[in-house]
C-alpha positions in Angstrom: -0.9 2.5 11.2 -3.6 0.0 12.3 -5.5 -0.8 9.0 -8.9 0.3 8.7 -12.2 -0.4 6.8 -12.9 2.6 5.0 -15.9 1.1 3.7 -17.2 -0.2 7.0 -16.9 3.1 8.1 -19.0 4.9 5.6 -21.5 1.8 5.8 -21.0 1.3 2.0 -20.3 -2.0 -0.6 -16.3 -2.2 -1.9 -18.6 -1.7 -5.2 -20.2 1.3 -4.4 -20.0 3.8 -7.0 -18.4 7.6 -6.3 -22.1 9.0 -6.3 -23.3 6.3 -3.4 -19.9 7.1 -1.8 -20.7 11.0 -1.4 -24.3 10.4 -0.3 -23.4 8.2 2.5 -20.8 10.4 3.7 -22.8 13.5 3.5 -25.9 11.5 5.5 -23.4 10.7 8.2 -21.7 14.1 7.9 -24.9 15.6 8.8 -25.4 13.2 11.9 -22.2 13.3 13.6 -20.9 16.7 12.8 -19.4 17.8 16.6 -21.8 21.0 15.9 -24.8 19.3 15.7 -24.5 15.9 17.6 -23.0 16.2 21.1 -22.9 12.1 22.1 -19.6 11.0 23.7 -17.5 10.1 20.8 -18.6 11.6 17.5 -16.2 13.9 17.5 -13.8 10.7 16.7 -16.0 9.3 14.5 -16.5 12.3 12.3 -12.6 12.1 12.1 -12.7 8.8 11.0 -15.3 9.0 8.2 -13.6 12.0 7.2 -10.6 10.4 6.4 -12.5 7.5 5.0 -14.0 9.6 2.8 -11.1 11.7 1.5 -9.5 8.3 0.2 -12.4 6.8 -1.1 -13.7 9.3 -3.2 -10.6 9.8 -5.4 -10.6 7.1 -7.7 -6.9 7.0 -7.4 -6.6 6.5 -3.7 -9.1 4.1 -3.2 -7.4 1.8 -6.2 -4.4 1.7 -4.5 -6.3 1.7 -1.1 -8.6 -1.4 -2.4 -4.7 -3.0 -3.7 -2.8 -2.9 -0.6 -4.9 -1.2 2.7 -3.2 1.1 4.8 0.2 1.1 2.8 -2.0 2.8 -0.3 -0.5 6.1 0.1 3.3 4.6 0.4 2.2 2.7 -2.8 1.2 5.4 -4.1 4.0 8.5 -3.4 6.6 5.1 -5.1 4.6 4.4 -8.0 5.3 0.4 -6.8 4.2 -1.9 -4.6 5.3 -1.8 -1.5 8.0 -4.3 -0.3 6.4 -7.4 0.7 3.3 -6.7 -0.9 3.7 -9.1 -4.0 0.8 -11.7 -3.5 -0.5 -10.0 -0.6 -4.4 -9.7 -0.7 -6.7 -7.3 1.4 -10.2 -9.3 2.2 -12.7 -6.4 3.1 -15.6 -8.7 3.2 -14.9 -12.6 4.0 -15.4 -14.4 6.9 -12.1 -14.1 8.5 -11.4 -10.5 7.2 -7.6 -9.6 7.3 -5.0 -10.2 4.9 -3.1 -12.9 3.3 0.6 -13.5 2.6 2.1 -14.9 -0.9 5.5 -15.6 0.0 7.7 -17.1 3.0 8.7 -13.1 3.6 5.5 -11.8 3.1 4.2 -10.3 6.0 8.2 -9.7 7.1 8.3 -7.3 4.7 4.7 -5.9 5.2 5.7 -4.6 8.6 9.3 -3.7 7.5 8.1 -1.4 5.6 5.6 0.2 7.7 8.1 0.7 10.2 11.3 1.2 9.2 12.3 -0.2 5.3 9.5 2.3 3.6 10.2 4.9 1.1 13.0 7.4 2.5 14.7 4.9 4.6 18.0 5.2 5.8 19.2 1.6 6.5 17.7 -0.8 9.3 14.4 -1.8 10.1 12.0 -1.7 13.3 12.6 -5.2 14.4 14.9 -7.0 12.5 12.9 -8.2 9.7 16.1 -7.2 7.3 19.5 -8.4 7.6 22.4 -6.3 7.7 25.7 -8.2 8.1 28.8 -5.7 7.7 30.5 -6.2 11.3 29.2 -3.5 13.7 28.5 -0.8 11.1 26.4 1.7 12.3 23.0 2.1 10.5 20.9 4.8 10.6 16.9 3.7 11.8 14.9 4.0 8.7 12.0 6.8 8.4 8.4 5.8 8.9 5.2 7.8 8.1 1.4 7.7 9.2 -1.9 9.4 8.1 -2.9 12.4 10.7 -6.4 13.5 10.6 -7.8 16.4 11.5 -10.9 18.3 11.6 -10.8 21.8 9.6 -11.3 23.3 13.0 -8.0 21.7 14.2 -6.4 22.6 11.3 -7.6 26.2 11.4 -6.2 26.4 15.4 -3.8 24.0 15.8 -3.0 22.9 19.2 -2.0 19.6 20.6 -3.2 16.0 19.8 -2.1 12.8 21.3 -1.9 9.6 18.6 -1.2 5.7 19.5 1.2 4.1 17.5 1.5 0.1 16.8 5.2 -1.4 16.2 4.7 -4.0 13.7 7.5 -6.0 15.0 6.3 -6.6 18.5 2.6 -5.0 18.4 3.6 -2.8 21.3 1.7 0.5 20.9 3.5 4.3 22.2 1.5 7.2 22.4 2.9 10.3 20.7 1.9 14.4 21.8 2.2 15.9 18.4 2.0 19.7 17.7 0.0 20.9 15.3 0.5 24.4 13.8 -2.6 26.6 12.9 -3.6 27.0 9.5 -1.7 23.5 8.8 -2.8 22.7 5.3 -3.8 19.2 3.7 -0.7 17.3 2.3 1.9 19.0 4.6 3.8 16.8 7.2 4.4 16.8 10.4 8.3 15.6 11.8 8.4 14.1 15.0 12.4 13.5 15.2 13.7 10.1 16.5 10.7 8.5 16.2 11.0 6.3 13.4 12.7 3.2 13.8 15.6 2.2 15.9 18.9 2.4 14.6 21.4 -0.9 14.5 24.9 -0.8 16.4 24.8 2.6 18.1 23.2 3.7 14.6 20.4 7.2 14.6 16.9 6.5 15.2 15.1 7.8 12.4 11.8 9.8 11.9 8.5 9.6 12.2 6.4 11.7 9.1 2.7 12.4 10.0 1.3 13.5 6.8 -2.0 15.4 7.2 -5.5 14.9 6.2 -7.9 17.4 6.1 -11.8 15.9 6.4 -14.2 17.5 4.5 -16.4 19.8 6.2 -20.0 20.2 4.6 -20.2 23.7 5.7 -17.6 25.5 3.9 -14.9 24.9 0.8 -11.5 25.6 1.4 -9.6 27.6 -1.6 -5.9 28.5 -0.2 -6.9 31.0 3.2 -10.2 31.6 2.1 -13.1 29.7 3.2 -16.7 29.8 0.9 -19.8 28.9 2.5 -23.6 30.5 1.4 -26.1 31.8 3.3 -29.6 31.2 3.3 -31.8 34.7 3.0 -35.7 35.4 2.2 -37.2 37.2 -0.5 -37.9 40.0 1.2 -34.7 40.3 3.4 -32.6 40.1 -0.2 -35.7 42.8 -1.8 -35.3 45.1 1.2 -32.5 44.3 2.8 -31.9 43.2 6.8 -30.0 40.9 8.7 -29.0 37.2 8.1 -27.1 34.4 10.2 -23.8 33.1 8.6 -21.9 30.2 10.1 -17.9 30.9 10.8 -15.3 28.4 12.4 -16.2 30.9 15.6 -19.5 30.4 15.6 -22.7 31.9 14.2 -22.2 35.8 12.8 -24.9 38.4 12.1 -24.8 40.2 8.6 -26.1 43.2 6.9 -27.9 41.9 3.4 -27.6 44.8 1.5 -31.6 45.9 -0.1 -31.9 44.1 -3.8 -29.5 41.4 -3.1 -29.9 38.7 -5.6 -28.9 34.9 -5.7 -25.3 34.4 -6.0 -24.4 38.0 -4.3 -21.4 37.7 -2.0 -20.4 39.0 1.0 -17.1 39.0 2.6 -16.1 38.4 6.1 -12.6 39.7 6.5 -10.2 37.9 9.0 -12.6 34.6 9.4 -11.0 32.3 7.5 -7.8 30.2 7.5 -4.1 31.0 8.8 -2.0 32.7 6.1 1.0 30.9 5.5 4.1 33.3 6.3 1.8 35.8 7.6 1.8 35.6 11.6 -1.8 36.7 12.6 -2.8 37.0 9.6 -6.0 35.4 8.3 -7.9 34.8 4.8 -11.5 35.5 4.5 -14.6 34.3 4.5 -17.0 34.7 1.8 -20.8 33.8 2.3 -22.9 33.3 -1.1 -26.4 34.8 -0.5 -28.7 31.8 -1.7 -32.7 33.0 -1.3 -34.9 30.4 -0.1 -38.5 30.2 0.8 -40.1 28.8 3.5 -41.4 25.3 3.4 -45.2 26.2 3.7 -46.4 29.8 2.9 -49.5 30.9 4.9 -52.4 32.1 3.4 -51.4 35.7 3.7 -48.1 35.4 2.7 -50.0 34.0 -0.6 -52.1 36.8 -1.2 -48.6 38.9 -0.2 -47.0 37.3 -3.3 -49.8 37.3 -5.6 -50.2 40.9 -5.1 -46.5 41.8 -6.0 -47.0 39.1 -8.9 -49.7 41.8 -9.9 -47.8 44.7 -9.7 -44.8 43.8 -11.3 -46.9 42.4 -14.3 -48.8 46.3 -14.4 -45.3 48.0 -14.3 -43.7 45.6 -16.6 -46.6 46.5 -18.9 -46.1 50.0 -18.5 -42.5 49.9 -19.3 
């Protein structure tokens, strides 16, 4: 619930357009991938610009991000501002950084609603920034919700992840095991009961919400169970046919390329993709996209290779 720089953390301008946005991620997604780059860390800061990036390149999210921070997705599920927010300003860029109140209750409310006064609540508040009057009434703690980010790995597995919480009232932080079910999808949320906020006069503690975020992986594109990546074959492996490489979430696979295998020919992988939802054990596919590339440099007699098929297929088309 900290805030966070999402621009910072791509290394972009708050004016960067969605094209400079989607470079930079991709030029970091290449260098920090967990696959790839094995440095204490990255596997935290791929999360991070993951989830940076998921925000930031919807034009929605990142208005209501660039409005009110690390409340933009409770702005944004009301349609409203947030309580507390009138005249409160995010500075991504000045020299003190931060944000700025515009009213005596300002940042009151800010952290009432983070913690306990948000959308869903049922009555109370983390720290008493509300009052409540009524004699000793019991209220019910209100509901809270955070952002929980996960690789597409995790998501894929599940398993168990541990996050740190900060209570805007008194800035102490808890940390939280959470359980996370394989084949969890994007949007869904995670219900930690009686974790929300305190409840007042003997009152129900309410909920904690961890709504999940996906980050983007560069290697495959997610469509319901099934995961779509391509792989890369030569022209004579897709003219005669052979073996080719083809990245899973399990690691690397050998393929049969069938002989005459053109650009755009798909091959499916049954059983490596996602979770099915309502299917225990079951599992959606994966399909590879056969792309045919050539090598960087040809040698010389890989020239005179080419320029004699070149030759015969101009005779034969000829003929026919």
């Amino acid at each position: 619930m900290d805030f966070k720089d999402y621009y910072a953390t791509l290394g972009v301008k708050k004016d960067a357009s969605q094209e400079e946005i989607q470079k930079a991620y991709r030029k970091l997604a290449r260098k920090f991938h967990p696959d790839v780059n094995k440095d204490p860390g990255v596997e935290a800061r791929f999360k991070e610009m993951g989830e940076a990036y998921e925000v930031l390149k919807d034009p929605e999210k990142r208005k209501k991000y660039d409005q009110y921070g690390s409340a933009w997705n409770t702005a944004r599920q009301t349609g409203a501002p947030p309580p507390g927010w009138e005249g409160v300003r995010f500075d991504f860029g000045g020299p003190g950084g931060g944000f700025e109140g515009g009213g005596p209750d300002g940042f009151s409310s800010f952290f009432d609603m983070l913690f306990g006064s948000g959308g869903g609540r049922r009555g109370g508040g983390f720290g008493g920034f509300s009052g409540f009057g009524g004699g000793e009434i019991p209220r019910n703690g209100g509901d809270a919700e955070a952002q929980l980010s996960l690789t597409l790995e995790e998501a894929a597995s599940g398993g168990t992840r541990e996050i740190t919480l900060a209570d805007g009232a008194t800035g102490e932080r808890r940390t939280l095991s959470v359980k996370i079910p394989p084949g969890v999808r994007a949007g869904q949320r995670i219900r930690l009961a009686g974790q929300g906020s305190p409840g007042r006069r003997g009152g129900a503690t309410g909920d904690l919400f961890l709504r999940v975020e996906v980050a983007p992986d560069p290697r495959f594109r997610v469509e319901g169970s099934d995961l779509h990546t391509t792989v890369p074959v030569t022209p004579w492996v897709a003219a005669l046919g052979g073996e080719a490489t083809v990245e899973t979430l399990g690691g690397e696979v050998r393929v049969k390329i069938p002989p005459g295998s053109s650009s755009g020919r798909k091959i499916r992988l049954r059983g490596k993709g996602l979770p099915q939802a309502g299917a225990p054990g079951g599992k959606g596919d994966l399909i590879a996209e056969i792309r045919i590339v050539l090598p960087d440099e040809l040698s010389p007699r890989q020239r005179e290779l080419f320029e004699q098929l070149a030759e015969a297929s101009e005779v034969r088309a000829r003929e026919a």
